[in-house]
C-alpha positions as CSV (number, residue, x, y, z in Angstrom):
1,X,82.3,108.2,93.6
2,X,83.9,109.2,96.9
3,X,86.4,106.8,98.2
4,X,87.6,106.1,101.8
5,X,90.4,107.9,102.6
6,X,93.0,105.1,102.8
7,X,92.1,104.6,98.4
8,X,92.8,108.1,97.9
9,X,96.3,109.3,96.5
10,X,97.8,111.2,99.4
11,X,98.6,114.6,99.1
12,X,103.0,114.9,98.8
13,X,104.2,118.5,100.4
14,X,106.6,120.0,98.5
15,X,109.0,119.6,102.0
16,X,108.3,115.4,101.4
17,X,109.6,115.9,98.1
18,X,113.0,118.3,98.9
19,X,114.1,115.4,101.5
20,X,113.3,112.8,99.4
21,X,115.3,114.7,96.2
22,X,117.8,115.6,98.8
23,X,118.1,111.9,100.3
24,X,118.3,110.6,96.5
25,X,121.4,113.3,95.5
26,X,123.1,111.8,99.2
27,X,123.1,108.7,97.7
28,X,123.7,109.5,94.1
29,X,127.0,111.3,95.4
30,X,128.1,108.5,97.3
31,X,127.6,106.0,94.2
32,X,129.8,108.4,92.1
33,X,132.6,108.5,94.8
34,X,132.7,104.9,95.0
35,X,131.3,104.9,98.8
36,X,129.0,102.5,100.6
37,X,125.4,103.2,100.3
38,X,123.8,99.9,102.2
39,X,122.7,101.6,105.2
40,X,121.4,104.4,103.5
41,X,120.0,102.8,100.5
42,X,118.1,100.6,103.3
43,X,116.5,103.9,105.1
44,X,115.5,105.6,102.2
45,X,113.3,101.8,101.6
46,X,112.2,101.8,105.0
47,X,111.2,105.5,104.6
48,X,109.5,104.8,101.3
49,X,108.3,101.1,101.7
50,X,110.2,100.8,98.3
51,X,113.1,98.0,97.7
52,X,115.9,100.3,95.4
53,X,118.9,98.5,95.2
54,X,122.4,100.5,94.3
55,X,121.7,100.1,90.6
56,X,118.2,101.8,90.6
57,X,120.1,105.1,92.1
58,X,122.8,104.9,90.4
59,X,121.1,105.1,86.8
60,X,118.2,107.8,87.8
61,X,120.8,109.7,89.6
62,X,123.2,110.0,86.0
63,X,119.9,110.2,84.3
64,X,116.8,112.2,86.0
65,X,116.7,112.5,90.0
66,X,113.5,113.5,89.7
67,X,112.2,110.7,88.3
68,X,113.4,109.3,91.3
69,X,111.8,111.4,93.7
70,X,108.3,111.0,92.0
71,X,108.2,107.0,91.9
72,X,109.8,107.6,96.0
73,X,106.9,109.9,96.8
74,X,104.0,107.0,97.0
75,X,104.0,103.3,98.5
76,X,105.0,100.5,96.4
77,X,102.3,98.3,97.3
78,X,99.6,100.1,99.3
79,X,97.5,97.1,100.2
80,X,93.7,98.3,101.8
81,X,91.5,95.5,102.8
82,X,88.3,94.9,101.3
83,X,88.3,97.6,98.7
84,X,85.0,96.2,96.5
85,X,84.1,96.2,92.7
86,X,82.8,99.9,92.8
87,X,86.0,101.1,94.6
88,X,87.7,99.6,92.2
89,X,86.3,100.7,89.5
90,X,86.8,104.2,90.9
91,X,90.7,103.7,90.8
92,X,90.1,102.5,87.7
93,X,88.5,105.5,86.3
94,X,91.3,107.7,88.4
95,X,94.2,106.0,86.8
96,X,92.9,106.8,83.4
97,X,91.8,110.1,83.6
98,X,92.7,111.0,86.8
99,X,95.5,113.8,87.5
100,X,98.7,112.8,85.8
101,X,100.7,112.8,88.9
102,X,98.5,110.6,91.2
103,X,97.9,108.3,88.5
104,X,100.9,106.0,89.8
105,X,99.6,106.1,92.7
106,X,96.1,104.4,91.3
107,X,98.4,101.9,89.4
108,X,100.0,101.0,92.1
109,X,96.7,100.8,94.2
110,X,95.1,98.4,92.0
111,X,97.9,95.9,91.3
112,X,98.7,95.7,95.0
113,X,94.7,94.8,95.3
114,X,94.4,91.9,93.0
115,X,95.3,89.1,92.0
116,X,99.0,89.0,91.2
117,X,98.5,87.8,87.8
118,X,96.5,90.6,86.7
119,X,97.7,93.8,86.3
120,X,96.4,97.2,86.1
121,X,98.5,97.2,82.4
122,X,95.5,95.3,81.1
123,X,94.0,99.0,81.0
124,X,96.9,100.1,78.9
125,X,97.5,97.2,77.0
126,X,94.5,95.2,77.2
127,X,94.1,91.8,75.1
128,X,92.2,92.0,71.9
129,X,89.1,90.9,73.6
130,X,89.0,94.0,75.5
131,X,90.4,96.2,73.3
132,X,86.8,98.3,73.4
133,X,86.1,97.3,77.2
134,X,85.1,99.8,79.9
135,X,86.8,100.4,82.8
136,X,83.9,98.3,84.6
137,X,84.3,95.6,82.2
138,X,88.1,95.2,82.5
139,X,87.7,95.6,86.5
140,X,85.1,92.7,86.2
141,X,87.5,90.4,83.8
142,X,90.1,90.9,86.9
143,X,88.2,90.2,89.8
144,X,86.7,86.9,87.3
145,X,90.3,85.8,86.3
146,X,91.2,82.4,88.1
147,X,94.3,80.8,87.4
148,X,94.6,77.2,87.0
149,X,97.9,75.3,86.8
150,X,97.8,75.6,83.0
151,X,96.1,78.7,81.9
152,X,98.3,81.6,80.8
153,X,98.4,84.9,82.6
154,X,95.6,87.1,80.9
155,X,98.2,89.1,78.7
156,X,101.8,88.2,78.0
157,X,104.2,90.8,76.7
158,X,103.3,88.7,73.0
159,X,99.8,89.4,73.2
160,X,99.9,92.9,74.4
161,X,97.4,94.9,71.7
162,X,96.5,92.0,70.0
């Protein structure tokens, strides 16, 4: 299935990705020398629509800028209005065999679409009663879930597999 432009992973130039990695080492340079990063920790989230805090830089930039520079590259939370049941299945389909790169980008996609107590981990991790589901299924048990004031999320870290 096509989707509309706005659901489809955007394409990163390898330019985005040099300023991004070269914003990141700024900062990671800073960190080590002890200096103040709060203005420029706060335009690298206003360029990325991310919320890093000192500690998120600080441990990808001793352990794997590039990391980094991948989870910087897409929204956190790209909200589109009105995406329906066969859009979303779509995503679904991409985020599980899509392009391993632009998969994140589908993760993120779909949990910033839904219900906040489902999760696009229910594909990964999904309860025992969907352990066999399609895509199409799960998408369906998402866009069913209702949460009352008693009833558990749809998967807790406990029942992960079970």
């Amino acid at each position: 299935m096509e989707l509309r432009p706005e659901l489809c992973a955007p394409v990163i130039s390898q330019e985005r990705l040099a300023e991004l990695r070269a914003t990141i080492e700024r900062i990671g340079d800073l960190l080590e020398n002890g200096r103040s990063v709060v203005a420029e920790i706060a335009a690298l989230n206003a360029d990325t629509g991310h919320d890093y805090i000192p500690e998120d830089l600080r441990r990808c930039c001793d352990q794997d800028v590039e990391w980094l520079v991948l989870d910087a590259r897409y929204p956190a939370r790209p909200e589109v209005p009105d995406i329906t049941r066969d859009e979303m299945v779509e995503i679904a389909h991409r985020m599980l065999g899509g392009d391993l790169e632009e998969r994140q980008f589908y993760m993120r996609l779909f949990d910033a679409n839904v219900d906040p107590n489902t999760t696009s981990a229910l594909f990964v991790y999904p309860p025992g009663s969907l352990l066999d589901a399609s895509p199409e299924e799960i998408v369906d048990y998402i866009l069913a879930y209702r949460p009352t004031p008693h009833s558990p999320m749809p998967f807790t870290p406990l029942t992960f597999g079970a």
